[in-house]
Each structure stands twice: as C-alpha cells, then as structure tokens.
C-alpha positions in Angstrom: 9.6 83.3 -53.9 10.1 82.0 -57.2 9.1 84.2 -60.2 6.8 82.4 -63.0 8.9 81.8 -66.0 8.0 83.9 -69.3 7.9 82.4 -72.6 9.6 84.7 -75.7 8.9 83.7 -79.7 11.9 85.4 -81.3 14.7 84.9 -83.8 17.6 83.9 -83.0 18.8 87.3 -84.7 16.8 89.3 -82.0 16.9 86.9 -79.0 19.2 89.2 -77.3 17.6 92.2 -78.1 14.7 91.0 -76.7 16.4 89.5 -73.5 18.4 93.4 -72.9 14.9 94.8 -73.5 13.2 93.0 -70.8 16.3 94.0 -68.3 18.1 91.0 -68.3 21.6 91.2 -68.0 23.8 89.4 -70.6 25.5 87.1 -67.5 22.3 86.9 -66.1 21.5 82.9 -66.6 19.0 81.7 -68.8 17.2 78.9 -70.3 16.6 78.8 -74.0 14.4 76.2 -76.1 14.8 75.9 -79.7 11.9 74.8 -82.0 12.7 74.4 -85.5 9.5 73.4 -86.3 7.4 75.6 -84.9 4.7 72.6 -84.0 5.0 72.3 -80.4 1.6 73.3 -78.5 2.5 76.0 -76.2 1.3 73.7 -72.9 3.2 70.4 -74.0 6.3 73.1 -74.6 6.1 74.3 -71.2 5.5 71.4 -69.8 8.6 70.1 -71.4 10.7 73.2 -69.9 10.0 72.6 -66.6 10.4 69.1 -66.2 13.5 69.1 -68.1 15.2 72.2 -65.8 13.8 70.6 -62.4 16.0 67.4 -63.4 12.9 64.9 -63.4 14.0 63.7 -66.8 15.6 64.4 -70.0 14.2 65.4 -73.6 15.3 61.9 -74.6 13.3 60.3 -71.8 10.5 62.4 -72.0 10.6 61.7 -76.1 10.6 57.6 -74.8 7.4 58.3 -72.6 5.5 59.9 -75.0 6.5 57.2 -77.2 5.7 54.3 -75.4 2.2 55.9 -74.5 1.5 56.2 -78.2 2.0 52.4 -78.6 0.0 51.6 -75.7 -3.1 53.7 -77.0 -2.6 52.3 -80.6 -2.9 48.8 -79.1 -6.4 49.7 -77.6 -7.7 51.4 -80.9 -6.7 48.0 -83.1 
C-alpha cells in the first residue's frame, strides 16, 4: 500500500537534517519542490506534485493549462 506523501517547509541549509531526522536514508529517493516565492497555496502545490511525479504532465504544461483557463475566464468577465 502506498504511503501518503508528507510535505516539509525547510531551508535548503536544513533540508537534510530534517530528511535524517524523519529516518530517511540519504540514498533513500526523494522528491523535492522548490518555491522561491513562497506564494504557492499549499493545495494547488500538492496538486502540482502529484501530477507532475505520476507523469500526467509537466510543470510547463500544467503552467499552459492554467494559462489558457485564465484567458478563457477573462473572456467571459469582459
């Protein structure tokens, strides 16, 4: 059975720190997302990480999506 994933705000600094504090191994594999902004909403990030690591699409074609969906609703508001 797969195990949910678990979401960590560090620094890059303390990332593996934290990582050996939780009991993961250092050749243990795992996925990291960086956010330089800091203006991602949690649910939209998570979203994004598991859609991204199942192969549905990329970053760049998830950007294009949200895109085009942007100028869709902005044609109905004008």
């Amino acid at each position: 059975m797969a195990t949910q994933p678990e979401f960590i705000e560090s620094t890059a600094g303390q990332i593996a720190a934290e990582l050996a504090r939780r009991g993961i191994s250092s050749d243990q594999p795992v996925m990291v997302t960086i956010d330089r902004e800091q203006g991602v909403l949690p649910g939209r990030l998570a979203s994004r990480i598991h859609v991204v690591a199942d192969g549905i699409a990329s970053d760049e074609e998830i950007d294009r999506v949200i895109e085009k969906a942007r100028e869709e609703v902005q044609s109905l508001i004008r």
